[in-house]
TORKOL-4160 file (C-alpha; in steps of 0.2 Angstrom, whole numbers, padded with zeros to 4 digits, m for minus):
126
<pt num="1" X="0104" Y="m0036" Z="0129"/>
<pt num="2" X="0098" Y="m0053" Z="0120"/>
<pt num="3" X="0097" Y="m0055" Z="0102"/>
<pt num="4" X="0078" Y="m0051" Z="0099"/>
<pt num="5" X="0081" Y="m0034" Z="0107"/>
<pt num="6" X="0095" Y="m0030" Z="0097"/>
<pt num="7" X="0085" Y="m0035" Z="0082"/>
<pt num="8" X="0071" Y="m0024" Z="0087"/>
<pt num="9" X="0079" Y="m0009" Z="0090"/>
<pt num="10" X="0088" Y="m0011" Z="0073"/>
<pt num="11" X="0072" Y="m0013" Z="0065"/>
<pt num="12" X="0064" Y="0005" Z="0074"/>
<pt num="13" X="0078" Y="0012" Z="0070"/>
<pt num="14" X="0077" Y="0011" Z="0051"/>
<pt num="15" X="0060" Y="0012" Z="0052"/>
<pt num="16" X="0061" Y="0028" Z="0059"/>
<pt num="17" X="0078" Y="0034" Z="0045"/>
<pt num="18" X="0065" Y="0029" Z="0030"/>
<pt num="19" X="0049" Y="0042" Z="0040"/>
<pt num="20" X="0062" Y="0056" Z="0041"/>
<pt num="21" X="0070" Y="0053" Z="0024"/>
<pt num="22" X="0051" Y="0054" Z="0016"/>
<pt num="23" X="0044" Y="0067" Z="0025"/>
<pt num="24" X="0062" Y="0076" Z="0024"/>
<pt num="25" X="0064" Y="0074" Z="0007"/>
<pt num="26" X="0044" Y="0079" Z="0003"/>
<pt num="27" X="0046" Y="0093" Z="0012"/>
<pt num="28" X="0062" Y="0099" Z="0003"/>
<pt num="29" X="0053" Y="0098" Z="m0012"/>
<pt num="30" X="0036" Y="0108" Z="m0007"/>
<pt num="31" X="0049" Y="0122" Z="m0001"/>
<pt num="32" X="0060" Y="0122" Z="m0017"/>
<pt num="33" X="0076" Y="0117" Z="m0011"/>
<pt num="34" X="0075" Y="0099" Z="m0017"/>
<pt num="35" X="0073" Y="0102" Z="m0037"/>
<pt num="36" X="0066" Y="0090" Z="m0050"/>
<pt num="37" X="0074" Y="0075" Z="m0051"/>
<pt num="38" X="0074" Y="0057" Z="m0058"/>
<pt num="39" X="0078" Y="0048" Z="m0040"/>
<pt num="40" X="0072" Y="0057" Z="m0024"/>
<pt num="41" X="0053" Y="0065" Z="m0022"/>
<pt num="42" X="0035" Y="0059" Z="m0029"/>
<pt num="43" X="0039" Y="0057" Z="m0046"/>
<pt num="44" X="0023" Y="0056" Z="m0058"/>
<pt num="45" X="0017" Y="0062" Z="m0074"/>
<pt num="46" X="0010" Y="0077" Z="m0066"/>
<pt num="47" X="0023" Y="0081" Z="m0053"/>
<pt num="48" X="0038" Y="0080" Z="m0068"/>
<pt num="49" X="0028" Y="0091" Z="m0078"/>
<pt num="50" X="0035" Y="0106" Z="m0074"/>
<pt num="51" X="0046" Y="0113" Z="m0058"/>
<pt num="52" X="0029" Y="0123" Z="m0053"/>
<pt num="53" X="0020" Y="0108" Z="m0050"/>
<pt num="54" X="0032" Y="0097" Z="m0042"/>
<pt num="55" X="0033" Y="0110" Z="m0030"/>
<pt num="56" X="0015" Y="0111" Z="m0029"/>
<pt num="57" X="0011" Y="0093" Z="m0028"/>
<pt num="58" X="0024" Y="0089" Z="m0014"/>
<pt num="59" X="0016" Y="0105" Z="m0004"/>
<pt num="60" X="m0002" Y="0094" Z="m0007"/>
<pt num="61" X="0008" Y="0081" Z="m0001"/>
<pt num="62" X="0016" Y="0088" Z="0013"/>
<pt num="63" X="0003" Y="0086" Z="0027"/>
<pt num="64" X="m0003" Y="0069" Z="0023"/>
<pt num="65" X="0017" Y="0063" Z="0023"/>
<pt num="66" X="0017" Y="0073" Z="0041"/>
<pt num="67" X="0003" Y="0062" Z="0046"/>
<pt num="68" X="0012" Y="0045" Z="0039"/>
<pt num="69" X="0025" Y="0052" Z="0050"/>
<pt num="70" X="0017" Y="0054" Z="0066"/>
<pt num="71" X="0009" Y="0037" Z="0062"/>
<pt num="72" X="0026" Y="0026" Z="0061"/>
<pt num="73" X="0033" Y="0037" Z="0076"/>
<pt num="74" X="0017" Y="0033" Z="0087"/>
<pt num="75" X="0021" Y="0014" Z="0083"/>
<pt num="76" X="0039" Y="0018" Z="0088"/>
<pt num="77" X="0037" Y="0023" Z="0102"/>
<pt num="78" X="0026" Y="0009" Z="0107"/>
<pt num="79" X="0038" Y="m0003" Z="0101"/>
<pt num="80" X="0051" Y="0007" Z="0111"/>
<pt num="81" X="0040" Y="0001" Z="0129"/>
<pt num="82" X="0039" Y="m0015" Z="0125"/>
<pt num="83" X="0057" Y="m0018" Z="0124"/>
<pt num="84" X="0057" Y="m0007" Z="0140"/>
<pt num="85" X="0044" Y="m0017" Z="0147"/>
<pt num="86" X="0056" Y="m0033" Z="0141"/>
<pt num="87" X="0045" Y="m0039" Z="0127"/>
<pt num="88" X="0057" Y="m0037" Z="0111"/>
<pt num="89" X="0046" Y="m0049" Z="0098"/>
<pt num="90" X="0033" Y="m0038" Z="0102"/>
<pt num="91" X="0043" Y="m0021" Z="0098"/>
<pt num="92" X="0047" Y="m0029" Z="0081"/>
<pt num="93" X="0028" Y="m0031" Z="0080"/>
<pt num="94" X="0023" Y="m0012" Z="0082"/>
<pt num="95" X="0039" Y="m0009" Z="0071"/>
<pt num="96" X="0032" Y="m0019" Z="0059"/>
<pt num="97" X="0014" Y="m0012" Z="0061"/>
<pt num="98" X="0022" Y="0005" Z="0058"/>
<pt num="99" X="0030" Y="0000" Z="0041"/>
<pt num="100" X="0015" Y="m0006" Z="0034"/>
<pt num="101" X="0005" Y="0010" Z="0039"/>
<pt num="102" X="0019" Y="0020" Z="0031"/>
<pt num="103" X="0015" Y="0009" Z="0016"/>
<pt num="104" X="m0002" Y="0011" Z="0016"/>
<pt num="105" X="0001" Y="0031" Z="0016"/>
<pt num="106" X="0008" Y="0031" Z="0001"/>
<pt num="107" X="m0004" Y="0029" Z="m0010"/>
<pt num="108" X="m0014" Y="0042" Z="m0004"/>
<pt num="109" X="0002" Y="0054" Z="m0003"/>
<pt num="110" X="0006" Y="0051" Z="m0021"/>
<pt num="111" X="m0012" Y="0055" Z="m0026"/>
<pt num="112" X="m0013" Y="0070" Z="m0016"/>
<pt num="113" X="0003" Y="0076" Z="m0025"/>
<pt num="114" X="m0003" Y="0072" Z="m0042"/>
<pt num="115" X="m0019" Y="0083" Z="m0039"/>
<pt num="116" X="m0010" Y="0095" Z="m0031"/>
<pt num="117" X="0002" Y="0096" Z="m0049"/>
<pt num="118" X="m0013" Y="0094" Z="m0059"/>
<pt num="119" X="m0022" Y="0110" Z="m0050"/>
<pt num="120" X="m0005" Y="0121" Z="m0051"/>
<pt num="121" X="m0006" Y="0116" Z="m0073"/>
<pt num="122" X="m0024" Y="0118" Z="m0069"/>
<pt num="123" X="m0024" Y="0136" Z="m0064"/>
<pt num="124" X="m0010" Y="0139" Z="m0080"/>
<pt num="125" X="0005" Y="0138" Z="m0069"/>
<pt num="126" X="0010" Y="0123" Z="m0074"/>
């Protein structure tokens, strides 16, 4: 194997740890098994009100970080035939493409989480 397709298989395969890790670690939290906490989750004013609504703004959250998910894996597995295919720079390309839509998910996943928290203080759960 050359060098570029060393280089992009490393780069798919953190890009495709950091997807698990996010939708792994939201979903944790929308089923109560990943508590309130100052380092892993969607951490807002809303969410960290209360353990009600961090579990009810992760569960808001959940399906959008699902479709981040699928999004970064669909590049994957793009990049994954090119370097079958023999093009390497051009896996690192996808890779890279599914990076920045993870990226660009995110701030609609954070704001779906802080209206899912708001709506569980909202409804005097919170």
């Amino acid at each position: 194997m050359t060098g570029e397709t060393w280089g992009a298989l490393i780069v798919l395969l953190c890009t495709l740890m950091v997807a698990g890790a996010v939708v792994g670690t939201t979903w944790a939290a929308a089923t109560n098994k990943l508590a309130r906490n100052p380092l892993a989750g969607i951490r807002t004013r809303s969410t960290m009100r209360s353990d009600t609504a961090w579990v009810a703004g992760h569960r808001a959250a959940l399906p959008l970080s699902r479709t981040a998910a699928a999004s970064v894996a669909a590049c994957t597995l793009a990049a994954v035939l090119a370097i079958a295919v023999g093009h390497p720079l051009v896996s690192i390309g996808l890779s890279l493409a599914g990076i920045l839509a993870a990226l660009l998910f995110a701030i609609p996943i954070t704001r779906r989480a802080d209206a899912g928290a708001q709506s569980s203080a909202d409804h005097g759960r919170g």
